[in-house]
C-alpha positions in Angstrom: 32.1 30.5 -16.5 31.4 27.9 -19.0 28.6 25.5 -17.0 26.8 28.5 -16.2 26.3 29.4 -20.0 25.8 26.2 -21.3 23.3 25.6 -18.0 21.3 28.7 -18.7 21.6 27.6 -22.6 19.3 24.4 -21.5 16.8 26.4 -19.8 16.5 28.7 -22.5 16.1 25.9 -24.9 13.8 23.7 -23.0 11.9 27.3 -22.7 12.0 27.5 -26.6 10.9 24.6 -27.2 8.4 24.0 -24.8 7.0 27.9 -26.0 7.3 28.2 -29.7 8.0 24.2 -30.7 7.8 25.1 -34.2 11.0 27.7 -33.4 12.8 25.1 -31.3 12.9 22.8 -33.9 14.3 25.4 -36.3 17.3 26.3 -34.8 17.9 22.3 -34.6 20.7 23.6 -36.5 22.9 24.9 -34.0 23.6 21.5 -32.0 24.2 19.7 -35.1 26.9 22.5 -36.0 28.7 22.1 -33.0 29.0 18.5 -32.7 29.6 18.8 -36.3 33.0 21.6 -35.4 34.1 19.0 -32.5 33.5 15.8 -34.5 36.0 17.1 -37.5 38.6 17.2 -34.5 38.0 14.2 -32.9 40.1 11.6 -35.3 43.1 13.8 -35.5 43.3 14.3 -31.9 43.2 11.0 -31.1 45.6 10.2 -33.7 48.0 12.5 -32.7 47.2 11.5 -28.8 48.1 7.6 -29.2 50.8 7.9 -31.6 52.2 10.1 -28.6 51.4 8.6 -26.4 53.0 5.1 -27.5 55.9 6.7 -28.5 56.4 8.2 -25.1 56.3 5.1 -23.4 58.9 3.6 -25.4 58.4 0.2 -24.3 55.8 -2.2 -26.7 55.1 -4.4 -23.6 54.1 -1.6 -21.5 51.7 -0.6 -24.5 50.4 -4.2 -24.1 50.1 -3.7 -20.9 48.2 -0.7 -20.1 46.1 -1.6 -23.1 45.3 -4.9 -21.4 44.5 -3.6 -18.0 42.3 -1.0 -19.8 40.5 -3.8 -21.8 40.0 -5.9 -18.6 38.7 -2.8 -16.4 36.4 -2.2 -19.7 34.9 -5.7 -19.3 34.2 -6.1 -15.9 32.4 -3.0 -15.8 30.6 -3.4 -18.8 29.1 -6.3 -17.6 28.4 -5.1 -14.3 26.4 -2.5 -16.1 24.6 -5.1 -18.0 23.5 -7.1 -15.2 22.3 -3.9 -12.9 20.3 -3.4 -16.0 18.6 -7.1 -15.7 18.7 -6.7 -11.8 16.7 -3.2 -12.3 14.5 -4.4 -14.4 13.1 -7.7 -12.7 12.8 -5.7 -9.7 11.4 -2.6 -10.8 9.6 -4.3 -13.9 8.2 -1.1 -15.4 6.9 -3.0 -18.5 4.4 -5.4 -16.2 0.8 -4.1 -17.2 1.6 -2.1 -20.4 -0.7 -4.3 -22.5 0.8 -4.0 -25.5 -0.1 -6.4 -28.5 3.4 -7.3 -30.3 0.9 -7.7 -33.8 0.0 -4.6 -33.5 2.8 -2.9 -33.3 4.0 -1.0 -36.5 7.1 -2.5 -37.8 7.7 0.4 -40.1 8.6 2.6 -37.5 11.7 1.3 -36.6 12.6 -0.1 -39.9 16.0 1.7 -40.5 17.1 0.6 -37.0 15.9 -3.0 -37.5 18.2 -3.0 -41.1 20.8 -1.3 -39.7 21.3 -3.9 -36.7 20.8 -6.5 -39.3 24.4 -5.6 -40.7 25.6 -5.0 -37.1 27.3 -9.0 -37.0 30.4 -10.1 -35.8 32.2 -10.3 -39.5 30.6 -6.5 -39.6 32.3 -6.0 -36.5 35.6 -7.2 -37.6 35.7 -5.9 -40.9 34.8 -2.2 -39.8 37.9 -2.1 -37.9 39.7 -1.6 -41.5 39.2 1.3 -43.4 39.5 1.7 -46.9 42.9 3.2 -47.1 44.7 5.3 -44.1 43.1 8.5 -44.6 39.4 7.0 -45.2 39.3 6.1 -41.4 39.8 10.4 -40.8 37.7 10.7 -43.6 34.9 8.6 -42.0 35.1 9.5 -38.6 35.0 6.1 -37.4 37.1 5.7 -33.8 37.1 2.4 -34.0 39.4 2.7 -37.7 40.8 5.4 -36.1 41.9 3.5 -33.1 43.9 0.9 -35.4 45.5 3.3 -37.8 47.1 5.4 -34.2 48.3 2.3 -32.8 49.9 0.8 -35.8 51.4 3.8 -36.7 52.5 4.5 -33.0 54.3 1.4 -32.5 56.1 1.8 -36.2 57.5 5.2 -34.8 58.5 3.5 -31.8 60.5 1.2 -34.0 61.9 4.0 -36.2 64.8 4.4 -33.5 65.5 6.5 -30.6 66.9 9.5 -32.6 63.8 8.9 -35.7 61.2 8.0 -32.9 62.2 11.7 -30.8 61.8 13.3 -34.0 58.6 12.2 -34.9 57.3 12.4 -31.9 58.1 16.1 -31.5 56.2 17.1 -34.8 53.3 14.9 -33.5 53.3 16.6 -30.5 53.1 20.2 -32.4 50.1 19.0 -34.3 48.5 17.6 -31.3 48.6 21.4 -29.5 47.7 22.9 -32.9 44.4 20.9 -32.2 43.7 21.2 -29.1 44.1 24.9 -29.3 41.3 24.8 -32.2 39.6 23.1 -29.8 39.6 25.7 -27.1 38.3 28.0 -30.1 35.3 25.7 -30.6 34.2 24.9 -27.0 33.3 28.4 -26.4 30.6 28.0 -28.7 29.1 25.0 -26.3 25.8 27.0 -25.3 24.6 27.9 -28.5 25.3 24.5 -29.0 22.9 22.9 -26.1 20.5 25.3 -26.8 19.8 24.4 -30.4 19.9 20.7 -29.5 17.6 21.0 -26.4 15.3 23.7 -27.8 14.7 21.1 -30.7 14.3 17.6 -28.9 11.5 19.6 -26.5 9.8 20.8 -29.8 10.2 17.7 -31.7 8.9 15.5 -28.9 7.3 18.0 -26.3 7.1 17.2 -22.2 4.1 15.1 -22.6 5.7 12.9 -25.1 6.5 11.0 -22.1 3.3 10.5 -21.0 2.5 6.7 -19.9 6.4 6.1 -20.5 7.6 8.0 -17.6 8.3 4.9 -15.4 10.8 3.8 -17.9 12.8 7.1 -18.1 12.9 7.3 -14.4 13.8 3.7 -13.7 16.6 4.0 -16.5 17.8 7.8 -14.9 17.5 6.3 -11.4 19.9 3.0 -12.0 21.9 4.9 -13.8 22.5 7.6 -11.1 22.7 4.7 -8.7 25.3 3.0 -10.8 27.5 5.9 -10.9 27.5 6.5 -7.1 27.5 3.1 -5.9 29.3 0.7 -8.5 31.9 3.4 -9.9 31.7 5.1 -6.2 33.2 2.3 -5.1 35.8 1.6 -7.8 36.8 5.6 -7.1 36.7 5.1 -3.4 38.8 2.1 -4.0 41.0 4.0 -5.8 41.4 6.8 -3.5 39.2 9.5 -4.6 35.1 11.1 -4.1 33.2 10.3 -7.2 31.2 13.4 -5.8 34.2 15.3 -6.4 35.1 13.9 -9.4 31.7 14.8 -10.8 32.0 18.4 -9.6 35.3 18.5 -11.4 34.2 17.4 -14.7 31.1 19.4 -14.3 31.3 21.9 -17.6 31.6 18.5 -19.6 28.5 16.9 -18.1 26.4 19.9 -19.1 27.7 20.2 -22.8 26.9 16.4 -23.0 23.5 16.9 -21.3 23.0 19.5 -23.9 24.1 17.8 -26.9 23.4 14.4 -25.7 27.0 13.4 -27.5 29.7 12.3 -24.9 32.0 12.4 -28.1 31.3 16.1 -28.0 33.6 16.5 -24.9 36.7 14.0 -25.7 39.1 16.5 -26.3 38.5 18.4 -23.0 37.9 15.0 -20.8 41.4 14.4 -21.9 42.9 17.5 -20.7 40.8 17.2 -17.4 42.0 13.7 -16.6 45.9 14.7 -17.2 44.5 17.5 -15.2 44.1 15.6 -12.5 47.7 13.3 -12.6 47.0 10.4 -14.5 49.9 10.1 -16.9 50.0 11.3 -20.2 50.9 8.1 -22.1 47.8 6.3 -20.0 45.2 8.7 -20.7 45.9 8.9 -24.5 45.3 5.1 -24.6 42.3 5.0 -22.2 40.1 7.3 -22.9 40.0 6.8 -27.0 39.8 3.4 -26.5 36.7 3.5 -23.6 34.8 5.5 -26.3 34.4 2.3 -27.9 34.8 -0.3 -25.2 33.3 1.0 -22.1 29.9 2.7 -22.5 28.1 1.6 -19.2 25.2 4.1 -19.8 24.5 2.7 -22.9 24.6 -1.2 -21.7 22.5 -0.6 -18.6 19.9 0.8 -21.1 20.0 -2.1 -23.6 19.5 -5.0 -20.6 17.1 -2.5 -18.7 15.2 -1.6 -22.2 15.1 -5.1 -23.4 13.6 -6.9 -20.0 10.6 -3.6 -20.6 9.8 -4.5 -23.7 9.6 -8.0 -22.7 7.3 -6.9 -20.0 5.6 -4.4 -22.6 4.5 -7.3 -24.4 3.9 -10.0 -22.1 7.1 -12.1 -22.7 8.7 -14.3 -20.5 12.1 -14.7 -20.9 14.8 -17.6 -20.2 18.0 -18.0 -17.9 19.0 -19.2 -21.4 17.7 -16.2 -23.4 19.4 -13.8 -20.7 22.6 -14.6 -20.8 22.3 -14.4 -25.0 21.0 -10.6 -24.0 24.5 -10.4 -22.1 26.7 -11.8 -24.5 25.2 -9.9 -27.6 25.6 -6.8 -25.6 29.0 -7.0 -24.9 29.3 -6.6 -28.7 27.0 -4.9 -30.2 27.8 -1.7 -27.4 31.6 -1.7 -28.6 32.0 0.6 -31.3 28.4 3.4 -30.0 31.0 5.9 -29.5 28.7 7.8 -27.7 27.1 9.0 -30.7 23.4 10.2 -30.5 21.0 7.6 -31.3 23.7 4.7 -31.5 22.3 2.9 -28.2 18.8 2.8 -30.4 20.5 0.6 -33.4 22.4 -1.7 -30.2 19.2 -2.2 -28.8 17.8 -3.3 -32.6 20.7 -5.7 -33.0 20.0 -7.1 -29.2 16.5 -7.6 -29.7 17.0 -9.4 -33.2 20.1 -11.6 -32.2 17.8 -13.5 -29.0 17.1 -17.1 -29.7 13.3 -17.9 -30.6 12.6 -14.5 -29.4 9.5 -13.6 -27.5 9.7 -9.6 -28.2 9.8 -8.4 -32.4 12.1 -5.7 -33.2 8.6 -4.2 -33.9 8.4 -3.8 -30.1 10.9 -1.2 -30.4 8.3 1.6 -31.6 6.9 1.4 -27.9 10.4 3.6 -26.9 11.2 5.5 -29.7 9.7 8.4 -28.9 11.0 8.9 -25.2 14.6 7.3 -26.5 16.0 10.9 -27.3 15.2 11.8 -23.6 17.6 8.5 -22.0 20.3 9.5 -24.5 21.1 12.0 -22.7 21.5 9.6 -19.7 23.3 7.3 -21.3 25.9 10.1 -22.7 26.4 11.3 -19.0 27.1 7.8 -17.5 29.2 6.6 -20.6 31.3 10.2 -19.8 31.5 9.6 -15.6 32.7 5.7 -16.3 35.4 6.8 -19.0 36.9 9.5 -16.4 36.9 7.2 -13.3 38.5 4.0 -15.7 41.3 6.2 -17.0 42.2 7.6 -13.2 41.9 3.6 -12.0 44.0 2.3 -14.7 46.5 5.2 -14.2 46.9 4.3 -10.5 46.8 0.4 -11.7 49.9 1.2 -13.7 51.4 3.3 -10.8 51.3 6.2 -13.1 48.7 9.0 -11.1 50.4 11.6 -9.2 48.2 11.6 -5.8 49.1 14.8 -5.0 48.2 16.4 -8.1 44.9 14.5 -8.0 43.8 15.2 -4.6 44.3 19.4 -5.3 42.6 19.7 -8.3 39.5 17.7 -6.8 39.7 19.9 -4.2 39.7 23.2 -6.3 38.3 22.1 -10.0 39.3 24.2 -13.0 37.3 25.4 -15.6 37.4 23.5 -19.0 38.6 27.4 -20.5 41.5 27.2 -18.2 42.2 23.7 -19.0 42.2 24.2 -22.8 44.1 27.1 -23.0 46.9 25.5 -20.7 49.5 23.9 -22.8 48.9 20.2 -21.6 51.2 18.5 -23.7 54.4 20.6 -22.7 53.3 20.4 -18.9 53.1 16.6 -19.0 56.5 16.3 -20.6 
């Protein structure tokens, strides 16, 4: 079974590394290959998933619509996120009594993040969104690009007429199981996978690395834990379904992502799972792409939580004023993380730097940079749980999730092997 591999991949790793450090970091090699191998599927999946997906609806205002309901779920929740983040950390305040001296702090240590937020503006924002040419946005990798090519091109097949639209639609369709059965090849390699990324951040950074940081790490792993169970519990309750059991049924892609600390190293089989488990076909292929981008809640309670100990860190004392800036340049800079390893890092940069006559230097930032690989991993798993649970509550929103379906397969989960080598795509139609 795949999450006992990849689970007794970690311990092996964490063993490695904690053992031989030296060795752990050496075979660094094999995470980065296998995020590499899903990565180089990622854009044509999703391509090949919204332009179906559009094109199966066959009605542009529906595509508005679902896309709308998504974008609203996405907001509310985001910023629910952000404020249990602020809540958390007035409460908990895990910064108070750190001491730190912001002129001491060595800027240099965070200098790549502090330029790369720097660029990380709303005309950067809006300008990313176009690639170079069509094929640059594959090229690059970059969802966000590859979000506006599928949906252009999706509603321009949808225009082609019924007879044009059919035909295109099936050749899509073929490339789309071509991939996901390449895939299904490359998940199978998901231990070796967590165990070079896991044996490598324990031998890079060690257990005690830590140290007088732990309070942070917890707090963050605590709300975060709390926010899936109580705020999406709730949303899934409200919806009609356990977010126990929805955990347990996605539980193979929690551990790859624990492992590779990449929820983007999962996409292809979360989207399998969640058709798995009756949300419609046509909803799924627009949800989950786009909540890559637009709904990371791990990674925004760890920007307001992060922020507000730093403050702390440094003896700042923030405004109602300054707050609500924290919120606001949030909600931006998080769209477009992707889940990508170190991404939330460069957010929290860009959040620190954009605060009016702010208190806390980027500088501040070298306080967390050591122990930041360690809540990535956290901020993967929560970004993974809220994408799952949006795309079965915009499903039901839309009146599109087969109940019956939903409540089997939470009662007996499959395996991500099963689900990958199912043929999805001819089921669903």
């Amino acid at each position: 079974v795949l999450y006992i591999q990849v689970l007794i991949a970690i311990a092996l790793g964490i063993l490695l590394g904690y053992l031989h450090p030296e060795w752990g970091k050496s075979v660094k090699w094999l995470g980065d290959a296998f995020i590499a191998l899903i990565k180089m599927m990622i854009a044509p999946i999703i391509f090949c998933t919204i332009v179906h997906g559009i094109a199966s609806i066959g009605d542009l205002k529906k595509v508005g619509r679902v896309g709308l309901k998504a974008l609203v779920y996405f907001e509310v929740v985001s910023t629910l996120a952000l404020l249990v983040g602020i809540l958390v950390g007035e409460i908990v305040q895990p910064g108070r009594g750190f001491g730190a001296d912001a002129a001491s702090l060595d800027p240099k240590a965070v200098a790549g993040y502090a330029a790369a937020a720097e660029k990380d503006t709303f005309v950067a924002h809006i300008l990313g969104l176009v690639p170079k040419s069509f094929f640059d946005a594959f090229a690059g990798g970059d969802l966000l690009q590859v979000l506006l090519v599928s949906i252009l091109t999706g509603v321009v097949v949808l225009q082609l007429g019924e007879r044009t639209t059919h035909q295109v639609n099936h050749v899509i369709e073929t490339m789309g199981q071509i991939f996901f059965r390449i895939i299904g090849l490359i998940v199978k390699l998901a231990p070796l996978g967590a165990f070079g990324a896991m044996a490598f951040t324990i031998g890079q950074y060690g257990l005690a690395s830590l140290g007088n940081l732990i309070g942070l790490v917890v707090t963050f792993y605590v709300t975060s834990l709390l926010f899936v169970l109580v705020v999406l519990g709730g949303i899934a309750w409200w919806a009609g379904f356990s977010i126990i059991r929805f955990i347990v049924y996605i539980k193979d892609e929690l551990l790859v992502v624990l492992g590779t600390s990449s929820s983007e190293s999962v996409l292809p089989q979360m989207m399998q799972k969640m058709e798995g488990l009756g949300a419609s076909k046509p909803v799924v292929g627009l949800v989950i792409p786009t909540g890559y981008s637009f709904n990371l809640d791990g990674t925004n309670i760890y920007m307001t939580l992060a922020t507000l100990f730093l403050a702390q860190a440094v003896g700042a004392d923030l405004s109602i004023g300054q707050y609500a800036t924290i919120i606001g340049v949030a909600m931006l800079t998080s769209k477009g993380a992707s889940g990508v390893t170190g991404a939330g890092f460069i957010t929290l940069a860009a959040t620190l730097a954009a605060i009016p006559n702010n208190p806390v230097p980027v500088a501040a930032m070298t306080l967390v940079l050591g122990i930041d690989k360690f809540m990535s991993e956290c901020r993967a798993l929560t970004n993974l749980v809220g994408n799952g649970v949006a795309t079965i509550v915009v499903s039901a929103w839309e009146k599109e999730l087969d109940r019956t379906q939903l409540a089997r397969a939470l009662a007996k989960p499959i395996r991500s092997a099963e689900a990958m080598e199912a043929k999805p795509i001819e089921q669903a139609l």
